[in-house]
Every structure is written in C-alpha cells, then in structure tokens.
N, C-alpha and C positions, 0 to 999 in steps of 0.2 A: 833795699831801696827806700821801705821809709823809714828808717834811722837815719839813712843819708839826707832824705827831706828835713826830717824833724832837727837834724843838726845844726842845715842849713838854713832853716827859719831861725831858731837861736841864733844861728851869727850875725842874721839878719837883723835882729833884736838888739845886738846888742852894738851895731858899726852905723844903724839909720841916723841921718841928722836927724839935729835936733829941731831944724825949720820945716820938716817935713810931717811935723806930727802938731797936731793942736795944741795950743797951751793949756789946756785942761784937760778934753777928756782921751784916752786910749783910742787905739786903731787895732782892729783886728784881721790876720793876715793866715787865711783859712785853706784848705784844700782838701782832698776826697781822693782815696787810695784808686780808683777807677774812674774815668769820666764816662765812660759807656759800659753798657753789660748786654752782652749777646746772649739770648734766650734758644737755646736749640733744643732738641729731643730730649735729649738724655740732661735738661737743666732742670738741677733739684733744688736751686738758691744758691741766694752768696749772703756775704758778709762784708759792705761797705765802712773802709774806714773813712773817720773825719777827723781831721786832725790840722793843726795850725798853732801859731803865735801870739801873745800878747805883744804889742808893743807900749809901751808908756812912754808917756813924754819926760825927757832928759833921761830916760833909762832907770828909773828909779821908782820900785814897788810901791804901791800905797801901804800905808796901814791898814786899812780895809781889805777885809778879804773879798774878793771877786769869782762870782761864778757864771759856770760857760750852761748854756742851752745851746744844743742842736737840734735842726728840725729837716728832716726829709720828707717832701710830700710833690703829689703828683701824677697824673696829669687831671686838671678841673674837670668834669663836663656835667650834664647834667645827669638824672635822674629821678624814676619814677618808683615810688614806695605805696606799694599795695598790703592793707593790714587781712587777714583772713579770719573770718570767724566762722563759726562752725553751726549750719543752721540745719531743724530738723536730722543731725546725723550726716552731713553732707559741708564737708570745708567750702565757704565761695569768697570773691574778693569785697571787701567791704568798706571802710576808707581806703583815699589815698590821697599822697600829696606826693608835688612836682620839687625838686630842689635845683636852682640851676646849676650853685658852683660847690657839688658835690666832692669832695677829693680820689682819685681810683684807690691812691696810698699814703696814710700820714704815720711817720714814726718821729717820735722826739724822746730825746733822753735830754738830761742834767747833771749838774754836780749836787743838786738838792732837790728837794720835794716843790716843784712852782709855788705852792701855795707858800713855801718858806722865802719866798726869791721877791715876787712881785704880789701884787694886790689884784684883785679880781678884777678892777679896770685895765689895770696894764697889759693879764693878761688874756683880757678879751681881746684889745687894742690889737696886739701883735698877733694875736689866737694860739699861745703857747696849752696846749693842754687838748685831748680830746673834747672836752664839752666846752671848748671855747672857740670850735670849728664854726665858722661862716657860711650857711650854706644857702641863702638868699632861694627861701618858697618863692615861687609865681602863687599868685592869688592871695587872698586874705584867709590867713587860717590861724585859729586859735591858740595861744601860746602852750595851754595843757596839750590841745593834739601836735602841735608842732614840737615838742619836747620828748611826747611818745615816741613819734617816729625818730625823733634823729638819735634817741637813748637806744631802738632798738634797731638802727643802721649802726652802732659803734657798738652791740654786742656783737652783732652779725659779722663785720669787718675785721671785728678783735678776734673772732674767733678761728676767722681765717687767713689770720696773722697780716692783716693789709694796713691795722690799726694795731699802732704798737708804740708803748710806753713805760718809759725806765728811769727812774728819777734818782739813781745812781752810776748811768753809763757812760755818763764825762768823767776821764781822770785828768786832772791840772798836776802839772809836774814843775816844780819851784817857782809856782806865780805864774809862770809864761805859757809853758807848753802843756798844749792839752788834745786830749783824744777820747774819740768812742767810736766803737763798734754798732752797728745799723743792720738787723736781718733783713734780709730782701726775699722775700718767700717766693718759690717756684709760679705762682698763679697773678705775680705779679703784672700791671698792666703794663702794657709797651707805651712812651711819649718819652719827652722832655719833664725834667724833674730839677728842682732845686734842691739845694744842697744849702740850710742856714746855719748861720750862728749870731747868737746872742750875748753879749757880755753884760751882765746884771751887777751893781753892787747899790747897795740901799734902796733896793725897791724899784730903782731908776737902771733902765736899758741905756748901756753907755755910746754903745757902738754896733753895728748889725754887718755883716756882710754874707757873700751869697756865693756860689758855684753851682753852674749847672752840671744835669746828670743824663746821657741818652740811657736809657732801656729802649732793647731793639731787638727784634726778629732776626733771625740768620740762620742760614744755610735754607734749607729746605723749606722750614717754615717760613722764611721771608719771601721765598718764592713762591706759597700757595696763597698768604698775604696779599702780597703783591699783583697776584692774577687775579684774587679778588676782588682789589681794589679798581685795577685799570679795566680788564675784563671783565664786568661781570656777568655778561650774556655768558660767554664762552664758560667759565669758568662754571658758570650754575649748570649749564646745558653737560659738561665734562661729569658733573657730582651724578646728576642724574642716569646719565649713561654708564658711570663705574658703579653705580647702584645695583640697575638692571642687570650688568654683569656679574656678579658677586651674589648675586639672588639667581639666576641662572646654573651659577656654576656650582652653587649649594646643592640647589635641587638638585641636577644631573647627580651629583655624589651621592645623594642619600636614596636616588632611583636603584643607581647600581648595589647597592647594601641592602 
C-alpha cells in the first residue's frame, strides 16, 4: 500500500500544472503511513512512516541539493519540574519551575545533521532540534536554572524514548521522494499530534507542510478512560470498592493456608 502511495505522489509530481505551483519556491506534498494509533493492552509501539513528494516548479530539479526534516510532536500541556537534593541523608524537593507548553512527544529525524542544514536562528524559529524546544516558564526564572531543568527534562524523555532524534532517518529518493520511519514508544501519550515536514536548501526553509496524527485509547482502556473522565464519582467510588475486594479476598486465602 505504500509503494502504491509513494508511486502515486511521483505521478503526481510529475502531471501537476505548472500554474499550480509558485514560480520560485517548491511545494511539499506529505503523508503518514497511519493517521490514528489505537493503544490497547498488549500495545508494545509502532513505527510511523512519513513519507511524501517534492514538487518543483516546471518539474525540473535544482542544482542544489535539498533536504527534508521531519518532525513529530505532541500533545502541548503543561508541566511541573521539581529538582531533588539530598539533605542531611534524606532526598526532598528543592527547586522548581512551571513550563506551560511542554511537549508529551517530540521526535525529528533528517537527511542531515540540523546544525549542517539551518543556522541557530532558523532553527530556533521553527524549534528543529531538541534544545531548540519552546517551552514558555510561567514566572521569571534565571536563564542557568531554566536551562538546568529543560536539559534534564530531555534526558528524562530521551531516555524514555518520548524524545527522539535521528539526523540520518530521511531518505530522499531521486530529488522527489522521501521517507522516514518515527518510533512511537509503548508509554506514549494519548492526543492529537502533528505530523511535519520541512524542505531546507541553503540554510533557507523552502516550504513546510503538516498532517495530523490521533493516538488514542481503545478497547478496554478507552473505556476505563472514558469512565474516568465523564464519571468520576462513580468510577473513584468503583477503584475503591474493587480494592476493598481484592484485599479481602487476599486475606481470606492466606487465612486458609
């Protein structure tokens, strides 16, 4: 199915009028091997592809080589970062700062290293790059502690694959057609996610386009979710009482033993 996609962007590529495309810069014409991803019990990850077309105007490659960034990320909210230090023998919580538009997941891959692609403005501007994430503190706080903490929220993240970075997992196939693969790790959060692309040549972002991505709850899980969400008297008063049962039925067994 996506060779049949991938084909049909190339023909696409290569039958588009010529009035339909800028007279200078490119159009990019992108898609994502899934637009939703159901999260059930037995979900261990996937592996999103992205993949899409160059178009050029009049159909004819630059001289310039061009390269592709992708960026998957998603859903904002906020978040609170507590630092712990360890007093008289005893860990407590010690600074913290507020971030509002923290990301749950950002992965971006390349056909190059960003720093080989764009300049440190550009790619603050678009925030290609883990440490070029936006994550806008509430309050006024110091650039050293603000730097602290968001270096050790992208170990933290990295480490549990939600922060992810490959600056070789675009492949461009004769100028046009290009692809990368995106892990989506098991712990991933449930929302709405975007799905980008970047087409880069000389430093300068030619063209951007976007798809969205649901991650989503399902089956069972969407429906203890779900009863959370609308319920939640019911549903808290439910957790409590299957507690008390389970802690009951322990005892009982381990009387008779």
């Amino acid at each position: 199915m996506i060779r049949v996609r991938a084909l049909i962007l190339c023909l696409a590529a290569l039958l588009v009028p010529l009035g339909h495309a800028h007279a200078a810069d490119p159009r990019l014409v992108p898609d994502v091997s899934s637009r939703a991803i159901d999260i059930q019990y037995s979900f261990t990850g996937e592996e999103l592809l992205l993949f899409g077309a160059i178009l050029y105007p009049g159909q004819r490659l630059p001289d310039d080589r061009a390269d592709i960034v992708v960026v998957l990320k998603g859903p904002v909210r906020p978040i609170v970062l507590r630092e712990k230090r360890r007093v008289a023998g005893i860990w407590v919580n010690a600074d913290s700062i507020r971030l509002r538009t923290s990301p749950g997941f950002y992965a971006i891959g390349s056909s190059r290293p960003i720093d080989k692609l764009v300049d440190e403005r550009t790619a603050a501007i678009f925030e290609l790059g883990l440490n070029n994430l936006s994550m806008s503190p509430t309050g006024f706080s110091e650039a050293k502690t603000l730097a602290r903490f968001e270096a050790g929220l992208i170990d933290l993240y990295t480490r549990m694959g939600l922060f992810y970075a490959n600056p070789s997992a675009v492949e461009i196939t004769e100028g046009v057609l290009y692809r990368a693969r995106i892990p989506v790790p098991a712990r991933v959060p449930v929302g709405t996610y975007r799905a980008e692309t970047y087409l880069i040549s000389r430093g300068r972002v030619l063209a951007v386009a976007s798809r969205d991505v649901q991650i989503r709850k399902a089956g069972f899980e969407r429906f203890v979710a779900l009863a959370a969400e609308r319920h939640g008297f019911l549903y808290g008063l439910s957790a409590v009482l299957l507690s008390l049962l389970l802690g009951y039925g322990a005892s009982a067994i381990f009387r008779r033993r």
